[in-house]
Each structure stands twice: as structure tokens, then as C-alpha cells.
TIDREN-475917 format. One line per field, with one value per residue (C-alpha): x negated, y, z; residue number from 1; residue in one letter. Coordinates in Angstrom, 3 decimals. Each point is the difference from the previous one (the first is absolute). Layout:
<nodes>
u <- [X | ...];
v <- [Y | ...];
w <- [Z | ...];
resi <- [NUM | ...];
resn <- [A | ...];
</nodes>
This chain:
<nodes>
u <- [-14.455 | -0.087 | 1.659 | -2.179 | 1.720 | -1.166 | -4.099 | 0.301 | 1.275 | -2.612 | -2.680 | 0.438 | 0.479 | -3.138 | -3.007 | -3.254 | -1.057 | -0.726 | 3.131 | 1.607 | -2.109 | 0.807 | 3.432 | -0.261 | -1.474 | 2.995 | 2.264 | -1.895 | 0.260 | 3.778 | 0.357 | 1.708 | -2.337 | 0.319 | 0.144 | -2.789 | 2.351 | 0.593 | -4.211 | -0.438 | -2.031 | 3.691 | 0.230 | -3.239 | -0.799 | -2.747 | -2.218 | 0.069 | -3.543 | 1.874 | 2.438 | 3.331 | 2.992 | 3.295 | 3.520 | 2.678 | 3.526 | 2.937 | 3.957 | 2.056 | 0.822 | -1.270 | -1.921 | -0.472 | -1.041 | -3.177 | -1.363 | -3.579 | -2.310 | -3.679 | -3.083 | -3.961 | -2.860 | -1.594 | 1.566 | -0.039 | 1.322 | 2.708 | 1.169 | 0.015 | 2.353 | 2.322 | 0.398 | 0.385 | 2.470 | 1.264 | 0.570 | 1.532 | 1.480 | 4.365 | -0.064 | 1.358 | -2.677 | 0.707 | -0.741 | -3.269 | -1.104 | 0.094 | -1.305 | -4.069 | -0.631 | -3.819 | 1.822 | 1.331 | -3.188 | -1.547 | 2.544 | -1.225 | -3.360 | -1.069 | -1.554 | -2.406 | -1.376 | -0.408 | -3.074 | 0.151 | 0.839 | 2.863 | 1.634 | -0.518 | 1.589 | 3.153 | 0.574 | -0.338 | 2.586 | 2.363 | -0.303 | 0.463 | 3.863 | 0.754 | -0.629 | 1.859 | 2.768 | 0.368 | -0.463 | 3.219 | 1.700 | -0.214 | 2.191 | -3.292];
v <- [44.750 | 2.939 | 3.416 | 2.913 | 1.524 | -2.672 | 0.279 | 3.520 | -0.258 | -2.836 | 1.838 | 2.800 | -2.237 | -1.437 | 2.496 | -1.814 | -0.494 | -3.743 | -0.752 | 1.876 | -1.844 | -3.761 | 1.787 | 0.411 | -3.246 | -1.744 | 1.615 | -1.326 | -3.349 | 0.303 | 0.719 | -2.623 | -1.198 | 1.216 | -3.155 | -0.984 | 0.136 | 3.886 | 0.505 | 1.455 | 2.612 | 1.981 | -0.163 | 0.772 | 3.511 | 1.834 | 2.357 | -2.800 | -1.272 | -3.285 | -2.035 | 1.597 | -0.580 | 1.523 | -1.115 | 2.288 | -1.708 | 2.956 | -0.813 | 0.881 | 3.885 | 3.353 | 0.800 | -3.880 | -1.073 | -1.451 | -3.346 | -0.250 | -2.471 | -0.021 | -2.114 | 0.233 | -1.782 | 1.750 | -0.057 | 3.768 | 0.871 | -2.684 | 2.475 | 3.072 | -1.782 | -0.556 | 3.128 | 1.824 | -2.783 | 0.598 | 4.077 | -0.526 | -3.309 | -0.394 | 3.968 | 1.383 | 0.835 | 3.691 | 0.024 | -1.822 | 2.060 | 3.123 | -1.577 | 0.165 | -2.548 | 1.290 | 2.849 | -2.774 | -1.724 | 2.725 | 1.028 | -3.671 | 0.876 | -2.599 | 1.375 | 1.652 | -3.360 | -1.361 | -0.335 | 2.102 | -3.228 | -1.028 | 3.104 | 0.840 | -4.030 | 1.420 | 3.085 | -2.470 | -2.049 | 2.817 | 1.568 | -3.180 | -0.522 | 3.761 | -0.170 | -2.998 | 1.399 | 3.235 | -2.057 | -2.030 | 3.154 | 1.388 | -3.237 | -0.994];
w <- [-98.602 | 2.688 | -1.654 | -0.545 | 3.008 | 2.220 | -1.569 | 0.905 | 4.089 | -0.157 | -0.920 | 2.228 | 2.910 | -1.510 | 1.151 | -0.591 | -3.649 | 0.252 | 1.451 | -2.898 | -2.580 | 1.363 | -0.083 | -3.930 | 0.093 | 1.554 | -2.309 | -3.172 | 1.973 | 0.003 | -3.862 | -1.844 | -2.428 | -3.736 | -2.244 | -2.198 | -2.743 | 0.586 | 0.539 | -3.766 | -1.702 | -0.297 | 3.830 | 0.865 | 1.350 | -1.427 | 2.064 | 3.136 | 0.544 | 1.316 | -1.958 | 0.511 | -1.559 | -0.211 | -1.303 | -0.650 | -0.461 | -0.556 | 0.162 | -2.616 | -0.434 | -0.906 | 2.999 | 1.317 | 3.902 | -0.898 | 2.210 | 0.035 | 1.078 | -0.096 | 1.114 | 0.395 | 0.397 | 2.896 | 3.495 | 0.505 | -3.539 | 0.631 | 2.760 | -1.774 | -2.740 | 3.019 | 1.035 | -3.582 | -0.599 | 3.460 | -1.413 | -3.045 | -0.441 | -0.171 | -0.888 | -3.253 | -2.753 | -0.058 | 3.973 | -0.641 | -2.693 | 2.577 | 3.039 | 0.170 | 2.479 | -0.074 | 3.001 | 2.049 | 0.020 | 1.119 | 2.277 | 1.909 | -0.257 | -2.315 | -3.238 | 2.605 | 1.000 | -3.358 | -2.052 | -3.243 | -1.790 | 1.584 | 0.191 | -3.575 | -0.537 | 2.513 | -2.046 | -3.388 | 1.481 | 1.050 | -3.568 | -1.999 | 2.458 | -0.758 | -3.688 | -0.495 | 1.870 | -1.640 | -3.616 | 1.518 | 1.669 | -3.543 | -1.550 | -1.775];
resi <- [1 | 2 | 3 | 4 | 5 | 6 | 7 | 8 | 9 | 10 | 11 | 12 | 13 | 14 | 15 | 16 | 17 | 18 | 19 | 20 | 21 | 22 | 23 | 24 | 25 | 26 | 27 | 28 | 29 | 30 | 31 | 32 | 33 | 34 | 35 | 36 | 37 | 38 | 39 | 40 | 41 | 42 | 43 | 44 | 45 | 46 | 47 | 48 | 49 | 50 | 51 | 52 | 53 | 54 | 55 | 56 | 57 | 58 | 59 | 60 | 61 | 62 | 63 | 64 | 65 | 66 | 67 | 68 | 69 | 70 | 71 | 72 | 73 | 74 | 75 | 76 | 77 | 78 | 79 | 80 | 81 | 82 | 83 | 84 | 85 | 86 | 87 | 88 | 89 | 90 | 91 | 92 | 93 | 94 | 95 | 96 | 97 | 98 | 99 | 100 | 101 | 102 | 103 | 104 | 105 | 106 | 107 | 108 | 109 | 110 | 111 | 112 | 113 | 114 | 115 | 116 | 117 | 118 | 119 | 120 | 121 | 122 | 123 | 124 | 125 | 126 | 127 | 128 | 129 | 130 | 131 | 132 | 133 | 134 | 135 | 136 | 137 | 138 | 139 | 140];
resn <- [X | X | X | X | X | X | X | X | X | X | X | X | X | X | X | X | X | X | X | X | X | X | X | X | X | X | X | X | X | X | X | X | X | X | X | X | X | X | X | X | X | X | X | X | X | X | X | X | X | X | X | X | X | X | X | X | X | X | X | X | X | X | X | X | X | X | X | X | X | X | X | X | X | X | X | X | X | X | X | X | X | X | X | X | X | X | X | X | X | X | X | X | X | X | X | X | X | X | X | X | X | X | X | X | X | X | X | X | X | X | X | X | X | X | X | X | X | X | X | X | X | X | X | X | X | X | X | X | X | X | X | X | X | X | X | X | X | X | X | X];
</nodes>
């Protein structure tokens, strides 16, 4: 999976939109697939217009590194996971809880060049990592 520094010097080397969509595309391509197993009503983002889930596994501690995987059921969406996994995954809860990845996709340009839907789905999933994280960051 390509590091959030890497989306961003890609998608400024990246100046036309469509080559910067098929980019999000590829990225969702690249995503490991979630499990059916993990694919439950308690992973499932609400807010997301396509299926969308999101799996939050913290190590042991006070303010735990938190994995995260996530999947979805439309090609585009599948790419957005990526990169908000790409943002916050292997980082400590408390670090999560304060970093609104909703800047750094704008800062790329993206949310701009989303339909209403899937940007309000992006800021669902970004919200749903953060809470989580400051619920863990908080020993809870």
C-alpha cells in the first residue's frame, strides 16, 4: 500500500482530473480485501451512500497504534478507504484523534471533485477512525 506521502507527490505530479481519478481507482484496486467475516453491521460506516466498512484493531497500551483496514463495494469508494487508511493507519490513537484528514484531502484537491455524496461518505469515514481513536486514546 503506497504511504500518504507518496498519494500526495502523485497527485501533484498528477494534473488532469481523470488521471487523478483512475489514480484513486488504482489505489482501491491495490487494497487488500477486508474479509467477509469482518463485513458486519459493527464495521459498517454510516453516512457512506456505498457499503463501506471499517476495522479498527489497537495494540495494547494507553494511547495504542491503531491498524486499520477497510473495504467497499464501489471502485471509487474502495480508493478513498485507501488513502484515509493510507493517513492514519500504524499511528498512535492520540495522533489520530487530532489529525482531520478532511485538510489533506483537500490539500490534493479531491473533496472538490466529489459529488456531495461521496464527500459527505469521506468525512463519515474520517469521523468514525477519529472517534474510535480518541475513545482508545482515552484507555476506553
Amino acid at each position: 500500500m503506497a504511504s500518504i506521502d507518496q498519494i500526495i507527490d502523485d497527485f501533484a505530479y498528477l494534473e488532469d482530473w481523470e488521471d487523478r481519478y483512475r489514480y484513486v481507482i488504482e489505489l482501491g484496486k491495490a487494497l487488500p480485501d477486508l474479509p467477509d467475516a469482518l463485513k458486519t453491521a459493527e464495521h459498517k460506516v454510516r453516512g457512506c451512500a456505498s457499503q463501506v466498512w471499517l476495522v479498527v484493531k489497537p495494540e495494547a497500551g494507553a494511547n495504542p497504534v491503531l491498524h486499520l483496514q477497510g473495504d467497499s463495494d464501489a471502485h471509487i469508494v474502495r480508493g478513498l478507504v485507501a488513502i484515509v487508511l493510507a493517513a492514519y493507519d500504524g499511528k498512535h490513537a492520540a495522533e489520530i484523534a487530532a489529525l482531520d484528514a478532511s485538510d489533506l484531502f483537500a490539500k490534493i484537491g479531491l473533496i472538490e471533485h466529489l459529488s456531495a455524496q461521496r464527500a459527505n461518505g469521506l468525512r463519515s469515514m474520517i469521523a468514525r477512525i477519529r472517534e474510535d481513536a480518541a475513545r482508545l486514546s482515552d484507555g476506553g
